[in-house]
C-alpha positions as CSV (number, residue, x, y, z in Angstrom):
1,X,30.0,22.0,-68.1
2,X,30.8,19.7,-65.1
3,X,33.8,21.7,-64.2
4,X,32.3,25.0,-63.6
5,X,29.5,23.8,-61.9
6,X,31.8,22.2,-59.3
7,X,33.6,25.3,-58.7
8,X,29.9,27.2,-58.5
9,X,28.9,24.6,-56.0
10,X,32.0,24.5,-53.6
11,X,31.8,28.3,-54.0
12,X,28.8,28.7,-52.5
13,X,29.1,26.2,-49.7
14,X,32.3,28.2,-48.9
15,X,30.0,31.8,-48.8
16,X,27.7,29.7,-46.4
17,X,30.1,28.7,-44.3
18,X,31.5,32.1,-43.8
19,X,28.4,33.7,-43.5
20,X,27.9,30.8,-40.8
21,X,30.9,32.3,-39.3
22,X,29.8,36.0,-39.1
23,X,26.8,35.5,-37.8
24,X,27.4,33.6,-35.1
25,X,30.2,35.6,-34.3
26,X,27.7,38.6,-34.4
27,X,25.1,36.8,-32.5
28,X,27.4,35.7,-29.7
29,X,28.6,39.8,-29.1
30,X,24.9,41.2,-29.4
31,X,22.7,38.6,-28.0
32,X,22.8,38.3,-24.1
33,X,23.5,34.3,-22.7
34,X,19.6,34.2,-22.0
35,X,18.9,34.5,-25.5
36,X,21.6,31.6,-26.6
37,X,20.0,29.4,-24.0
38,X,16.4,30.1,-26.2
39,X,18.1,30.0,-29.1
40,X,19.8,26.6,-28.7
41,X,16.3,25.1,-27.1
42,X,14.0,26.1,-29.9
43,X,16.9,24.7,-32.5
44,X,16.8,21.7,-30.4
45,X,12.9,21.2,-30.8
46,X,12.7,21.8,-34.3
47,X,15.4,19.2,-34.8
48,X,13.4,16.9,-32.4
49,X,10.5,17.6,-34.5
50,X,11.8,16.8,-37.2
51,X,13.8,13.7,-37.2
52,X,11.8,12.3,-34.1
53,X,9.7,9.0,-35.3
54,X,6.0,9.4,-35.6
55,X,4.1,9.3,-32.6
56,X,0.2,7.5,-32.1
57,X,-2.2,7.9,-30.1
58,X,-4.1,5.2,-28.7
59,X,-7.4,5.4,-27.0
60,X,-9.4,3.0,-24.7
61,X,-12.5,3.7,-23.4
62,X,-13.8,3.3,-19.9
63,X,-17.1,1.9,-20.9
64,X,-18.5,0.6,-24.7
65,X,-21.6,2.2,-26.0
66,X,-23.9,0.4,-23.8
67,X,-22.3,1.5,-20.6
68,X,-21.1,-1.9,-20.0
69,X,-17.2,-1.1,-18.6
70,X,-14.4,-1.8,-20.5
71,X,-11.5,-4.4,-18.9
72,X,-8.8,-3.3,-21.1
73,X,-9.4,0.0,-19.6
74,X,-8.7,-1.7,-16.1
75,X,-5.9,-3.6,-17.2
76,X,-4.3,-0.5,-19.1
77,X,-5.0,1.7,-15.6
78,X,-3.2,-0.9,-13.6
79,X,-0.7,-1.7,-15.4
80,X,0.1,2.0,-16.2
81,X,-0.5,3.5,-12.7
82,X,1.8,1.5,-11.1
83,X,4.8,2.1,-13.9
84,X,4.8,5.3,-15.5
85,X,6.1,8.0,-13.2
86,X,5.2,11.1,-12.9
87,X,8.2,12.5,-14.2
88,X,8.4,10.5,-17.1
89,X,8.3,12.3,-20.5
90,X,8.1,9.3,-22.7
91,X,7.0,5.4,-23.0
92,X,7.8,3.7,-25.6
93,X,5.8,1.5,-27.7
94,X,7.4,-2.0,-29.6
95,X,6.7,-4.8,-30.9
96,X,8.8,-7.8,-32.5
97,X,7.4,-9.2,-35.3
98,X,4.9,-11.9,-34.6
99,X,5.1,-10.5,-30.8
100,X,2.6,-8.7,-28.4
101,X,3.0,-4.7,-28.2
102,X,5.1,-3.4,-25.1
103,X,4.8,-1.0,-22.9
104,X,8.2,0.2,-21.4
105,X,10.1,3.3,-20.0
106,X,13.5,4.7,-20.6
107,X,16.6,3.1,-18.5
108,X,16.6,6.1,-16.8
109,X,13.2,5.7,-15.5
110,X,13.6,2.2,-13.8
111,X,11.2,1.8,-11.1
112,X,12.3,-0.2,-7.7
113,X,10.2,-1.9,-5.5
114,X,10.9,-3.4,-2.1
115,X,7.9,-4.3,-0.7
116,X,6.0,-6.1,-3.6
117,X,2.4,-7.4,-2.9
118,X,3.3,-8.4,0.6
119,X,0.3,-9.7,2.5
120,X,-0.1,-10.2,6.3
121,X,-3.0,-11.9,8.1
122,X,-3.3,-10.2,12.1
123,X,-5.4,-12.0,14.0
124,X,-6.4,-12.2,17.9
125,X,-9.3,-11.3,20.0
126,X,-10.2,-7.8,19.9
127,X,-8.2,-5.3,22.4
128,X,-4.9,-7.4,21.4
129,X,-3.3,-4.3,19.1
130,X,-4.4,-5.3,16.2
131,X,-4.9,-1.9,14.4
132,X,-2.1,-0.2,16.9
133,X,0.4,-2.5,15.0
134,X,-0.7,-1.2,11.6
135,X,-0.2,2.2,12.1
136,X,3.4,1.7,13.9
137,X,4.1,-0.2,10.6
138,X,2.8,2.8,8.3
139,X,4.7,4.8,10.8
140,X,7.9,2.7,10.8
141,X,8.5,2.8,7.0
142,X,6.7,6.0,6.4
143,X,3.3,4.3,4.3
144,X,-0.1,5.9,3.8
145,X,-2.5,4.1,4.9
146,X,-5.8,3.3,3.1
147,X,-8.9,1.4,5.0
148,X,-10.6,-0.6,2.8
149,X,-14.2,-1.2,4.1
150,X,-15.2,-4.3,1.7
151,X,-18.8,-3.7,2.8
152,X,-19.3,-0.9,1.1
153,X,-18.1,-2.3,-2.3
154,X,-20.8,-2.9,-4.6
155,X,-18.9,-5.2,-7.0
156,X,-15.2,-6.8,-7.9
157,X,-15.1,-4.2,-11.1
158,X,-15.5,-1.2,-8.2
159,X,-12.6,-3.1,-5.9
160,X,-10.3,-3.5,-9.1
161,X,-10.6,0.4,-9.2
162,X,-10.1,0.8,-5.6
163,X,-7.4,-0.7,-5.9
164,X,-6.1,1.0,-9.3
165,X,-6.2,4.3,-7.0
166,X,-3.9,3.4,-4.4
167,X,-0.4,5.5,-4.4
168,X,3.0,3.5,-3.9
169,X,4.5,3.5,-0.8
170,X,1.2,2.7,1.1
171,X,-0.5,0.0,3.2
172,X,-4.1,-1.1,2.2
173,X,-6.0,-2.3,5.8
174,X,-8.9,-4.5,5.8
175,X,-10.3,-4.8,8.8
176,X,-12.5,-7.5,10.6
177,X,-12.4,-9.3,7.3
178,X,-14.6,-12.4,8.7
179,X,-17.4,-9.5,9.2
180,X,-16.9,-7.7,5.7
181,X,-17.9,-10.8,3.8
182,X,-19.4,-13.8,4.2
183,X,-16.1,-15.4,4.2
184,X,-16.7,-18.2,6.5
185,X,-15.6,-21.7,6.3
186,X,-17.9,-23.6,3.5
187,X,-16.2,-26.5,5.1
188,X,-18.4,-26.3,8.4
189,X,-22.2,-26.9,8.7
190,X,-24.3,-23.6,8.7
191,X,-25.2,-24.3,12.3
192,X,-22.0,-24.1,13.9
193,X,-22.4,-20.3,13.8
194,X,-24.8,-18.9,15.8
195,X,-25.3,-15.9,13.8
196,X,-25.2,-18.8,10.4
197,X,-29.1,-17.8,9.5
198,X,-27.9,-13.5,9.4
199,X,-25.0,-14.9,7.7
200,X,-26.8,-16.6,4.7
201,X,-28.7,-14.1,4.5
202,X,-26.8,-11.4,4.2
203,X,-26.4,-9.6,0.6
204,X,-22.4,-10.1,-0.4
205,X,-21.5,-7.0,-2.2
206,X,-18.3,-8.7,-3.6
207,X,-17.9,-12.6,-3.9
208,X,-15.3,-14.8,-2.7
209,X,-13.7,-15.4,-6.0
210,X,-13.2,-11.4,-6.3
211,X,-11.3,-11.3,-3.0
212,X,-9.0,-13.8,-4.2
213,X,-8.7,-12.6,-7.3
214,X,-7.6,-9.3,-5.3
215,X,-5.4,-11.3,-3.3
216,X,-3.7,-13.5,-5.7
217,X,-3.4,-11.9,-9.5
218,X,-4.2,-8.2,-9.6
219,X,-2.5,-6.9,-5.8
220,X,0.8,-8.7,-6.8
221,X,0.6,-7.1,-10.6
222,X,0.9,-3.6,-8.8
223,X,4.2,-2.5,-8.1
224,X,5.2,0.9,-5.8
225,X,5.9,-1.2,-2.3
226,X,2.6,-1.7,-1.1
227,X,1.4,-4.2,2.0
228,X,-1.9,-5.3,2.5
229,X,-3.0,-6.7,5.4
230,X,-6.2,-8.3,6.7
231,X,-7.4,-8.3,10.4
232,X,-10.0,-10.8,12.3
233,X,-10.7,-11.6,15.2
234,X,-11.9,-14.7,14.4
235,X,-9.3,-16.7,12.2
236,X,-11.5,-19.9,12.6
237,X,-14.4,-18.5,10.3
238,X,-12.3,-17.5,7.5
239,X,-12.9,-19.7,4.5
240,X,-9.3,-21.6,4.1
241,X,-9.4,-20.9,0.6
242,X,-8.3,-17.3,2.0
243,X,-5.5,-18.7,4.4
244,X,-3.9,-21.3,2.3
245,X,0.2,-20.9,1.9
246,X,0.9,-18.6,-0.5
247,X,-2.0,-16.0,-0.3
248,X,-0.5,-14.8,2.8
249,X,2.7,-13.9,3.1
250,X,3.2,-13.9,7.4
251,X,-0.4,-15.0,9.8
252,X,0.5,-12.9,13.3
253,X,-1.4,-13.6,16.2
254,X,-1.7,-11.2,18.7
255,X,-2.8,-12.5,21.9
256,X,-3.3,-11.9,25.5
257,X,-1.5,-9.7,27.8
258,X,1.3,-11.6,29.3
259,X,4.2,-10.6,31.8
260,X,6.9,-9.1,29.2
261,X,4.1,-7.0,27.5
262,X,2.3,-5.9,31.2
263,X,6.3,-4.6,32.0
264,X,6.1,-2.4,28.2
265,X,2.9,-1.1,29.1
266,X,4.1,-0.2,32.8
267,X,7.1,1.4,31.0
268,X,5.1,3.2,28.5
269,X,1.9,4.4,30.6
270,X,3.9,4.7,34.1
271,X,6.8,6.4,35.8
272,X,8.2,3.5,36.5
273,X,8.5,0.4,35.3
274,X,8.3,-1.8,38.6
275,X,11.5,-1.4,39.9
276,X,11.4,-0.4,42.9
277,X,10.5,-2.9,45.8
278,X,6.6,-2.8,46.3
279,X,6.3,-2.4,42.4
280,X,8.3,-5.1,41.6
281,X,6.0,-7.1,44.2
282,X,2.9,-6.0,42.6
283,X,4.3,-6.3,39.1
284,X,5.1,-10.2,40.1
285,X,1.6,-11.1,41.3
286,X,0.1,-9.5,38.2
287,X,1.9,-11.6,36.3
288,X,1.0,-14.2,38.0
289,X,-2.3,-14.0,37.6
290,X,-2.0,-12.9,33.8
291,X,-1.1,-16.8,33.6
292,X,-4.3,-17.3,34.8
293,X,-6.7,-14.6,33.2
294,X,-7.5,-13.3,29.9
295,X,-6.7,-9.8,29.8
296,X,-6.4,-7.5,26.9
297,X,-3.6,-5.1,26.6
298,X,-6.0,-2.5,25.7
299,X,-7.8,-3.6,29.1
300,X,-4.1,-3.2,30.7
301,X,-4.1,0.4,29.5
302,X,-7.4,1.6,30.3
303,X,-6.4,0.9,34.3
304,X,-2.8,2.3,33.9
305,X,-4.3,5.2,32.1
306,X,-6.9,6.1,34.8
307,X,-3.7,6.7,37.4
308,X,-1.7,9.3,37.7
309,X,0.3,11.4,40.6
310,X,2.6,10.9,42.9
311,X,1.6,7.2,43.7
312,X,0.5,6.8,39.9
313,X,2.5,3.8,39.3
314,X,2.0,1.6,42.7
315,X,-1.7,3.1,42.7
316,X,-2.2,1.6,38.9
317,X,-0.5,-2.0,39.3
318,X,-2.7,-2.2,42.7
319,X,-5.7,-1.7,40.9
320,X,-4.7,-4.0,38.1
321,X,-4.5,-6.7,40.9
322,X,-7.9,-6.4,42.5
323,X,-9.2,-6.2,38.7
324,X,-7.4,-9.3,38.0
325,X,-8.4,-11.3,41.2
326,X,-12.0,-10.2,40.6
327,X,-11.9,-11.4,37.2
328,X,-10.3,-15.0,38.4
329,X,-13.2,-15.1,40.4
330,X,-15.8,-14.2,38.9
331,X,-14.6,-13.8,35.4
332,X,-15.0,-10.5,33.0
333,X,-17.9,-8.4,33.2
């Protein structure tokens, strides 16, 4: 009995085979190659389908019942935001025994990140190209910028979000940060600010703790090359809890106008750049008294930019030196 059934079943996987055979044959001459493109596709998905291992869901919720929000649903939107890509058809979910569960993508969705979580501090009296310098670094490497106005933050959950949103490839700006908060120094008494009583008074719509929280655990956790970078003009008042090493990467400080930077500006707002004798005369005295006087660079342009002609350039750098004898004598209006 075992004989003939061997022969029955190589028999019959010999038909399939040959009826294999035909009708590909007949499907490659009648079909057109759009149709074998389909054909191979769906084949492909029904294989995928069924051999691929299961697949589950997993759901977190922003808030609970209460409305109260969720942190896992942070965490998950930070941690996913910054790694999953767009293009990514898959994330895979494992877990060694004993272990926690990981989240990873394929090898041929490897993320790189250049510019990870660096932080700059710019600091300088106001007028000294603070906020220029920002956007010719957004420029330079091509960044979006975002301006993060702290004030209007109603609570560290809301700046965790905030921040969640951001795109890679970007540059997060806060400006006048010793105005956003009260992030003076606790050090000092209250009364060596004038303004100490407004101050203490004021309502903080985010604490201390959550800006360096922002600074220190969840900005660096975010990957995508993205810079944040504070502004003040007063670096003194800034708690030093903010400025310690480590927090911030670089501390710029952008200062005064001084001779090299009065001959860019001539360069950029002039037609010339002081070359010729009675320039070069002028330029010298105006750097001279530069040496002397506080001037802004944005005070440098407003004069260069109020000239123009023929005589722009020797009428601009003359004005600039009556402005800057009348401010040695009798200082800025």
């Amino acid at each position: 009995m075992g004989a003939p059934l061997n022969n029955l079943t190589w028999g019959s996987l010999g038909s399939l085979l040959a009826t294999a055979v035909v009708v590909r044959t007949a499907v490659h001459d009648v079909l057109p190659a759009e149709a074998h493109a389909f054909l191979r596709s769906l084949l492909s998905r029904a294989a995928a389908a069924a051999f691929s291992p299961p697949r589950d869901a997993i759901i977190i919720n922003e808030t609970d019942a209460n409305g109260v929000p969720n942190e896992l649903y942070d965490a998950a939107q930070l941690y996913l935001g910054a790694r999953c890509l767009a293009t990514a058809s898959t994330l895979h979910l494992h877990k060694t025994h004993g272990g926690a569960v990981v989240a990873s993508l394929p090898d041929s969705h490897a993320t790189h990140d250049t510019f990870r979580g660096r932080g700059y501090l710019l600091h300088g009296p106001p007028g000294t190209g603070k906020t220029s310098l920002v956007a010719a670094m957004a420029n330079l490497l091509e960044f979006d910028i975002y301006d993060l106005e702290l004030t209007t933050v109603s609570s560290n959950h809301e700046l965790r979000r905030l921040l969640a949103s951001t795109r890679p490839k970007s540059v997060i700006v806060v400006e006048d940060v010793d105005c956003s908060l009260a992030l003076f120094d606790r050090t000092r008494s209250p009364h060596s600010h004038d303004n100490s009583t407004e101050v203490a008074t004021q309502l903080d719509t985010i604490s201390l703790s959550g800006v360096l929280n922002f600074v220190d655990g969840l900005w660096p956790s975010c990957v995508g090359e993205r810079l944040i970078v504070f502004t003040t003009n007063h670096i003194d008042r800034l708690d030093p809890a903010l400025l310690r090493p480590g927090r911030m990467d670089r501390k710029i400080e952008l200062g005064y106008c001084k001779a090299p930077a009065l001959r860019v500006l001539a360069k950029n707002y002039l037609a010339g750049d002081g070359e010729e004798d009675d320039e070069e005369e002028l330029m010298g005295e105006a750097a001279r008294l530069l040496e002397e006087v506080e001037v802004t660079p944005a005070d440098v342009a407003e004069v260069f930019m109020g000239c123009d002609g023929d005589e722009g350039a020797h009428l601009a750098l003359r004005k600039l030196v009556d402005e800057l004898n009348r401010r040695a004598v009798h200082g800025p209006v």
